[in-house]
C-alpha positions in Angstrom: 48.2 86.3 -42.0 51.1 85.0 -39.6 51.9 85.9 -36.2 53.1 89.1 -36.9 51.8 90.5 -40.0 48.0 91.3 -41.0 46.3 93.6 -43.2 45.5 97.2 -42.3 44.1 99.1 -45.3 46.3 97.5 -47.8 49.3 97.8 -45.9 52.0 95.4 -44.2 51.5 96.3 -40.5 53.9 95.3 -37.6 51.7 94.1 -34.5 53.2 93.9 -30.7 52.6 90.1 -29.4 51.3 91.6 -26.3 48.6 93.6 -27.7 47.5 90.6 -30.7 44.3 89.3 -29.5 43.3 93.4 -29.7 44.8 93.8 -32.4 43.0 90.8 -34.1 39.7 92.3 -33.9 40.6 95.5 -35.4 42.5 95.1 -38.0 39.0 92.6 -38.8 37.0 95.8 -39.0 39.6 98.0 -40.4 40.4 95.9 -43.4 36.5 96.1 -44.1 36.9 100.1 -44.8 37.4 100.7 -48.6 40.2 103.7 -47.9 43.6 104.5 -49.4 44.6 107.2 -45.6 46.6 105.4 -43.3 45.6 106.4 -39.6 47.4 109.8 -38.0 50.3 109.0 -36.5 50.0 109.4 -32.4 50.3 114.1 -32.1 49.2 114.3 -36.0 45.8 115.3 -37.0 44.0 112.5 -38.8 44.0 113.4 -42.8 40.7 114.3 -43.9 39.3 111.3 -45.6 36.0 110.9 -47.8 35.2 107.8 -45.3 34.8 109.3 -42.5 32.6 111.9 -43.6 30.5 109.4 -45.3 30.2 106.5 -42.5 30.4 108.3 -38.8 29.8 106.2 -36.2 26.1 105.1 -35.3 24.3 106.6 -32.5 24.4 103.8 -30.1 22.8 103.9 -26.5 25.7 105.0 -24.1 26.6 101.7 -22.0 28.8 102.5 -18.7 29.9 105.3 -16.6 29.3 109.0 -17.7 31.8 109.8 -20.8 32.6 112.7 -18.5 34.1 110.7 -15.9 37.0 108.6 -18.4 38.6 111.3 -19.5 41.6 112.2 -17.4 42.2 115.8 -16.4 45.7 116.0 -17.7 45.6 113.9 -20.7 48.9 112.0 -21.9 51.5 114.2 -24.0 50.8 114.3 -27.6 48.2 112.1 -27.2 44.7 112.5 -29.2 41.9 112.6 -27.1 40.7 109.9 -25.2 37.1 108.3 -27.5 34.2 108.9 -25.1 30.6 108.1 -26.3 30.3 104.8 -28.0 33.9 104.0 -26.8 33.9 105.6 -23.5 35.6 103.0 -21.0 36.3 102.8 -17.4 40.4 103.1 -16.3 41.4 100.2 -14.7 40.9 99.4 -10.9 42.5 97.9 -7.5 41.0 94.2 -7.8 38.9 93.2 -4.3 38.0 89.9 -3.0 35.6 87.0 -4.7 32.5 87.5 -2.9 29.3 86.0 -3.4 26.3 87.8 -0.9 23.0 86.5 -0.4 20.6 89.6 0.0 17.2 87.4 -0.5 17.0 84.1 0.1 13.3 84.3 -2.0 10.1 82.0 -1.4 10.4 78.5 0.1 10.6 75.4 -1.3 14.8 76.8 -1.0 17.3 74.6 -2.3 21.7 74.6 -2.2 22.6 75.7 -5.7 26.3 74.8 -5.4 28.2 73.4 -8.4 28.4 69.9 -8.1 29.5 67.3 -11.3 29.8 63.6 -11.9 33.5 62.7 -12.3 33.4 61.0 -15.6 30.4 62.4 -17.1 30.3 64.0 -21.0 28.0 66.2 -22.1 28.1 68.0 -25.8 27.3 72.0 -25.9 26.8 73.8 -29.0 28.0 77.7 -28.8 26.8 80.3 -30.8 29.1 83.2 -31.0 27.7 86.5 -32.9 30.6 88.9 -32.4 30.3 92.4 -34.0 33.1 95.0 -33.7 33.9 99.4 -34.4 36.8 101.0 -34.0 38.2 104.5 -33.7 42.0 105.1 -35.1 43.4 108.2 -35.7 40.5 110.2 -35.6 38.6 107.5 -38.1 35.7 105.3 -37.3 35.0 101.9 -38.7 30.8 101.9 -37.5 29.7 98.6 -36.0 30.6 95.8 -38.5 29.1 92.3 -38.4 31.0 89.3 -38.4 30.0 86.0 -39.6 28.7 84.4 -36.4 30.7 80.7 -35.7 29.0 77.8 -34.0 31.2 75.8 -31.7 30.5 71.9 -30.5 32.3 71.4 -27.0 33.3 68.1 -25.4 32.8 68.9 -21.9 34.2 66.2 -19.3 33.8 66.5 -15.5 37.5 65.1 -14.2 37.2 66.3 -11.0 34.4 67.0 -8.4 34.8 67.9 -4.5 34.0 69.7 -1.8 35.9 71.9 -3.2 35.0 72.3 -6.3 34.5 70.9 -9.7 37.4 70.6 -12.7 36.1 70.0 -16.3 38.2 68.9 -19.5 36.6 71.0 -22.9 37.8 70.2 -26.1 36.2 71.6 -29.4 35.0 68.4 -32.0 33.5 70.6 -34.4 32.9 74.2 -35.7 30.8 75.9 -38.4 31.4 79.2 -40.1 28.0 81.6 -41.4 27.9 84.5 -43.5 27.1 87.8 -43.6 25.5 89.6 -46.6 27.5 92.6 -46.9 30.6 90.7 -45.6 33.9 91.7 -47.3 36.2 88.8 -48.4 38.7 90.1 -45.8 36.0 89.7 -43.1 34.9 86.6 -44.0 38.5 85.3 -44.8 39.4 86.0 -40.9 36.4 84.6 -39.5 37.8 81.2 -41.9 41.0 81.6 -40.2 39.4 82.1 -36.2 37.6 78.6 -37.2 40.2 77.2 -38.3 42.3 77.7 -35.1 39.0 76.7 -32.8 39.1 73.0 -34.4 42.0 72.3 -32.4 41.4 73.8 -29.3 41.9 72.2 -26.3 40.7 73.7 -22.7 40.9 73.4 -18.6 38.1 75.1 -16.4 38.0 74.8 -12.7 34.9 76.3 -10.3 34.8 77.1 -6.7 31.5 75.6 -5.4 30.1 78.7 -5.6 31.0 79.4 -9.0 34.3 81.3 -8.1 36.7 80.6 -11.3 40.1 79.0 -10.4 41.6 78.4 -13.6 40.3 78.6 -17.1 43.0 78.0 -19.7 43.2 77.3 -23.1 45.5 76.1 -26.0 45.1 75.3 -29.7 47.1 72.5 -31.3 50.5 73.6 -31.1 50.3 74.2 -27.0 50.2 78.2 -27.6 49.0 80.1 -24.9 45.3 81.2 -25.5 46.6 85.1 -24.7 48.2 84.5 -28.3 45.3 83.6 -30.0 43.1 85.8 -32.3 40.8 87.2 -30.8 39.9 85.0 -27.8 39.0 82.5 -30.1 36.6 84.3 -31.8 35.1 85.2 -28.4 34.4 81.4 -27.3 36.4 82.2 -23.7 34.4 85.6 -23.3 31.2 83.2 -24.0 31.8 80.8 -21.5 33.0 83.5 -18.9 29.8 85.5 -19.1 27.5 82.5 -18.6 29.2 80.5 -15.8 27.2 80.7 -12.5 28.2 82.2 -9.3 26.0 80.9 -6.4 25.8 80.6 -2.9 27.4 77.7 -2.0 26.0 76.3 1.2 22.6 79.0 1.5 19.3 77.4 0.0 17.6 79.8 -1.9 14.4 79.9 -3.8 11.6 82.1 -6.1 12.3 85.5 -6.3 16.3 85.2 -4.3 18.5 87.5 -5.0 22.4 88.2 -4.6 25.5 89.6 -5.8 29.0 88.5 -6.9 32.7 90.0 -7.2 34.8 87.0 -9.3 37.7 87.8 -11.3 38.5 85.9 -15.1 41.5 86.7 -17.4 40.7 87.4 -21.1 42.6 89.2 -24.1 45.4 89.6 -22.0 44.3 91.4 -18.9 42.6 90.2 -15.7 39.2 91.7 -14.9 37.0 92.3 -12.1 33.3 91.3 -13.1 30.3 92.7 -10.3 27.4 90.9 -11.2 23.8 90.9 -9.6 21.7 87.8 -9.9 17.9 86.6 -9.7 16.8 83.4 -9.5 13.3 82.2 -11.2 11.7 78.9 -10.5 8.9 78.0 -12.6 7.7 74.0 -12.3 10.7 71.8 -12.7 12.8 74.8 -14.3 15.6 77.4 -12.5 16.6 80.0 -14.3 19.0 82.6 -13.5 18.7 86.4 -14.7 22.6 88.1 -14.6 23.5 92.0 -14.9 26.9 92.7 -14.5 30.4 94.9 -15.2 33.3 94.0 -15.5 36.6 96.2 -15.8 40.4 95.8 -16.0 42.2 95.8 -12.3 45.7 96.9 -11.8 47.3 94.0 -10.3 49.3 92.5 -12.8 52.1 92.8 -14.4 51.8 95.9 -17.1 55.0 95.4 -18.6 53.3 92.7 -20.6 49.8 94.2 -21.0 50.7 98.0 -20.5 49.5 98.3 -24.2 45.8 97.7 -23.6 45.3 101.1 -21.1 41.8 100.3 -20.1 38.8 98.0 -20.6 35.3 97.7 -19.3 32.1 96.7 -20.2 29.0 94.7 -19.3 26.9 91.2 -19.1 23.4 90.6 -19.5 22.8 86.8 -19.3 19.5 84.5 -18.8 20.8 81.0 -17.2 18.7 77.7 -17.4 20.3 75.5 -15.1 21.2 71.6 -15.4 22.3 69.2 -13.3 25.9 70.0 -13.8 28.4 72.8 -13.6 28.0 74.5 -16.9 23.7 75.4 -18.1 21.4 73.3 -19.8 20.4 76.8 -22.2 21.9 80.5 -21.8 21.8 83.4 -23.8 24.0 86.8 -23.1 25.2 89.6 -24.3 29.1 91.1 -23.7 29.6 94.5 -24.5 33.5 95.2 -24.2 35.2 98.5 -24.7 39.1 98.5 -25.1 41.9 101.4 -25.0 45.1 101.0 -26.0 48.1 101.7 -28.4 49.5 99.8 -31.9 51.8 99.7 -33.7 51.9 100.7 -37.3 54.9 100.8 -39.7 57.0 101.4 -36.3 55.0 104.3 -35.1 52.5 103.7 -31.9 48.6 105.1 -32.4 45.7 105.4 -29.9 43.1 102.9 -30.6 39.6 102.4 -29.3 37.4 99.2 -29.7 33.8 98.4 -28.8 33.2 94.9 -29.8 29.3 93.4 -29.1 29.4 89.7 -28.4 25.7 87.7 -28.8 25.9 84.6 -27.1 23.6 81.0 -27.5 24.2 78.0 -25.7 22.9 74.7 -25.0 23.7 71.7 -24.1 22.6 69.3 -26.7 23.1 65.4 -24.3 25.7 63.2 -23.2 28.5 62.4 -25.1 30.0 59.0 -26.1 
């Protein structure tokens, strides 16, 4: 599969460079259903198909705001109806300020939690990724389909560390590919393909003292912008988003403190707001930090270059073990995303909705040569 072609049900599909990390990820799941119906073209009725009757979409808990409440009162002109339920997502919103607010300080001993580094230090992290992905096209569902989980080995290199805040180099030195039992070759082949692009992957991350994200880019080997890669590499960006720290950054805290954050992170072509609400545990010589948070799609940007992804919101759940450095010692989350947007398909455009699970593992595993 190049840069513009990929497999939709058997067929040669035109994809929008714009919309391709999306775009990625559905055609993944898509190419797993076993059907000869192409998806309704945007004012058609879907065709029946023998599929959809025979694999509706599960009956997963409702994550987010009331399904009620995402679906506009005029809805667009020949336009299907907006998914709500397991795809139910939030429009997008006017972006506010970075905040962190301390609303407990929690029990004494208290200590500063802000990011600090050793300029030169290396340290090696191993990343799980466990992505799972559905889809609604055309009135079709593809239910929530596994994909073979990837495990990542970063090179993480502090090359800058101030006052200010801390820059770090991350380069990935070496990735492994699972499997899934009921797989499909086409699944497995793209998760082949997503590994194959993370080997050379090359990144830039810098922090606020407070945990505040200033820049976070990526490239692969060629130097192509990460917002061209398939899909967020695998969901390595979305995993390091959701478990970077956001603390207060000259306030001791201890046992038991408590606070909330606004910080905003670009991924899959659209910057989001992410509200998180934190709680700090300190038991012996460990601190561990429990995160719930939501993030959603703000309108300050320029659409003419992401006006194909409409809306996207979801949530974080993360537990934190902190090191000495910038980035954890162990972390575990979970990244529920739901998209909205339009394709295109042998030159017509279709609605398309995508709820895509992300299980997250890390750990850093020592210092690196």
């Amino acid at each position: 599969m190049n840069a513009r072609q990929a497999c939709y049900l058997g067929r040669r599909v035109i994809v929008r460079p714009s919309f391709r990390s999306l775009m990625f990820a559905a055609l993944v799941v898509a190419c797993g259903l076993d059907s000869p119906h192409a998806p309704a073209k945007r004012g058609e009725p879907a065709a029946p198909s023998p599929t959809t009757a025979t694999r509706p979409a599960p009956d997963l808990p409702a994550v987010g705001p009331d399904a009620a409440s995402v679906v506009p009162s005029v809805p667009p002109p020949v336009a299907p109806a907006i998914a709500v339920g397991e795809f139910a997502v939030r429009e997008r919103v006017v972006a506010t300020a970075d905040a962190v607010v301390l609303g407990d300080p929690g029990a004494e001993p208290r200590r500063v939690l802000g990011l600090r580094g050793r300029v030169g230090e290396r340290r090696a992290l191993r990343v799980t990724l466990g992505l799972s992905l559905a889809m609604e096209l055309g009135g079709r569902t593809a239910p929530l389909t596994e994909i073979p989980p990837v495990v990542v080995t970063l090179l993480v290199e502090t090359t800058a560390s101030d006052a200010k805040g801390i820059e770090l180099s991350i380069t990935v030195t070496e990735v492994e590919t699972g499997s899934v039992a009921d797989a499909t070759t086409r699944v497995q082949e793209a998760a082949t393909r997503t590994a194959d692009r993370l080997r050379s992957t090359k990144g830039k991350l810098r922090l606020a003292a407070d945990g505040r994200v200033l820049a976070f880019e990526f490239t692969d080997g060629a130097a192509t912008p990460l917002t061209a890669l398939e899909p967020e590499l695998g969901g390595l960006v979305a995993a390091l988003q959701g478990v970077l720290v956001a603390v207060p950054e000259t306030e001791a805290v201890g046992d038991g403190a408590h606070w909330t954050s606004v910080r905003h992170v670009r991924r899959d072509a659209v910057r989001r707001e992410e509200r998180g609400a934190w709680t700090l545990a300190v038991t012996g010589p460990s601190t561990t930090l429990t995160l719930q948070s939501e993030h959603v799609g703000t309108t300050d940007e320029d659409l003419g270059t992401t006006s194909k992804v409409e809306a996207t919101s979801g949530t974080t759940t993360a537990n934190i073990v902190l090191g000495d450095g910038p980035l954890p010692l162990r972390a575990t989350a979970t990244i529920e995303t739901k998209t909205r947007g339009e394709i295109e398909l042998m030159h017509d455009l279709h609605r398309v909705s995508l709820r895509t699970v992300l299980n997250v593992a890390l750990e850093d595993v020592g210092a690196a040569p």
